[in-house]
C-alpha positions as CSV (number, residue, x, y, z in Angstrom):
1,X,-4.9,-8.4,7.2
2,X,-7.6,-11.1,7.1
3,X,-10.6,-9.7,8.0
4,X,-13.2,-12.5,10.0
5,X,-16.2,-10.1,10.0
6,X,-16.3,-9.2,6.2
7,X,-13.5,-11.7,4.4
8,X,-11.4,-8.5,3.0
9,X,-14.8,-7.0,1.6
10,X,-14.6,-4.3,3.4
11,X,-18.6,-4.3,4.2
12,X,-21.3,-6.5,5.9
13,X,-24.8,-7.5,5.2
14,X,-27.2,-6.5,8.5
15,X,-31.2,-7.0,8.4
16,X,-33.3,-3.3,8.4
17,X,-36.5,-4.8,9.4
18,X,-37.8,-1.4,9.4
19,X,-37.5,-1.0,5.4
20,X,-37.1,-5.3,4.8
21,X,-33.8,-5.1,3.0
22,X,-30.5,-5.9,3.9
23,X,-27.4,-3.2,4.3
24,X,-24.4,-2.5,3.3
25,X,-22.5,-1.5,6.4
26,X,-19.1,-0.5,6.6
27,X,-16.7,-3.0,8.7
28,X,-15.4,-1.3,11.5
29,X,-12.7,-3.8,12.1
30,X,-11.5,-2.9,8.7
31,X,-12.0,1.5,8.7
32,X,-10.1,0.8,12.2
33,X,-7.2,-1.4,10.6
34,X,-7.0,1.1,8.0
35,X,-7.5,4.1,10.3
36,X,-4.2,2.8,12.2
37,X,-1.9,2.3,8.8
38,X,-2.6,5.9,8.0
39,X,-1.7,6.6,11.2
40,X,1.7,4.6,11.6
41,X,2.5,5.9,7.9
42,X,2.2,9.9,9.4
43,X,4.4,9.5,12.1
44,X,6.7,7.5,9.8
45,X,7.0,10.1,7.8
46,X,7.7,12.8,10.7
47,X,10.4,10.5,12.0
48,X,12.3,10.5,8.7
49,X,11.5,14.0,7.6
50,X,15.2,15.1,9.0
51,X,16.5,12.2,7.0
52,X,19.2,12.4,4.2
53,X,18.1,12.6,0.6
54,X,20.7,9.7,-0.9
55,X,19.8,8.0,2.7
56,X,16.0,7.8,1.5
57,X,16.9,7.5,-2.0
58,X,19.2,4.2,-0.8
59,X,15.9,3.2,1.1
60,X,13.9,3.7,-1.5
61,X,16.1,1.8,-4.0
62,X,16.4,-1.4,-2.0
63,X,12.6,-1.7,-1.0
64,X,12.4,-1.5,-5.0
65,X,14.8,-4.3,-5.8
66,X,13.5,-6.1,-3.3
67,X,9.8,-6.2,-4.5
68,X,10.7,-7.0,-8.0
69,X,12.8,-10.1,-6.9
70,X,9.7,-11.5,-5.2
71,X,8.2,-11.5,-8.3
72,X,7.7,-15.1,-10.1
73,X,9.3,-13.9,-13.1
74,X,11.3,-10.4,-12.2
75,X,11.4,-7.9,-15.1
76,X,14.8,-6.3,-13.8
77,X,15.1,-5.0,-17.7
78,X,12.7,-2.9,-17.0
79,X,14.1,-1.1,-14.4
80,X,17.1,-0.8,-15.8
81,X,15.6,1.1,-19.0
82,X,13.3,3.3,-16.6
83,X,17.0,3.9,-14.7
84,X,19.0,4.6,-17.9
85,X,16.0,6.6,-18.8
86,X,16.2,8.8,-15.4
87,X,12.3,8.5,-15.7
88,X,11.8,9.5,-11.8
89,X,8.0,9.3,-12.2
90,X,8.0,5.6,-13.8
91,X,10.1,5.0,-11.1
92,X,7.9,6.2,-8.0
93,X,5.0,4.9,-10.4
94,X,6.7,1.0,-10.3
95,X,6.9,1.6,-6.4
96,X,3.6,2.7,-5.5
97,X,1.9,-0.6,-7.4
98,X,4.6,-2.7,-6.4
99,X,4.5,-1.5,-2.7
């Protein structure tokens, strides 16, 4: 999202002519943009909570793949050490920062 109030700042500068400085106030249109992923994500997550394991893990794979082929240059080597590996947390880790 492109914020017009703050430009992605996540704050804006307002006059307090009772002290002469100006604040650092929090951009409402951003806490409410944010307010409304965090709600989305929770009732994603009760909507798949009946789902399959290898369903999810499927999911989860694909989403995966498909963020390190957007990449300029994708480091698919990579992912298949952490695979061959059956490092699950490197895994989840590459997915959270890719994500």
């Amino acid at each position: 999202m492109n914020c017009k109030e703050c430009n992605n700042k996540g704050h804006t500068l307002e006059a307090d002519y009772q002290h002469e400085v100006m604040m650092r106030v929090q951009c409402l249109d951003c806490l409410a943009h944010e307010n409304m992923k965090q709600e989305l994500s929770l009732r994603l997550t009760k909507v798949l909570i009946d789902t399959s394991q290898a369903r999810m893990a499927k999911l989860l794979s694909d989403t995966l793949i498909g963020l390190i082929d957007q990449e300029d240059s994708p480091d698919y080597e990579r992912v298949f050490a952490l695979v061959a590996a059956k490092n699950k947390e490197s895994l989840i880790s590459l997915l959270q920062v890719m994500a």
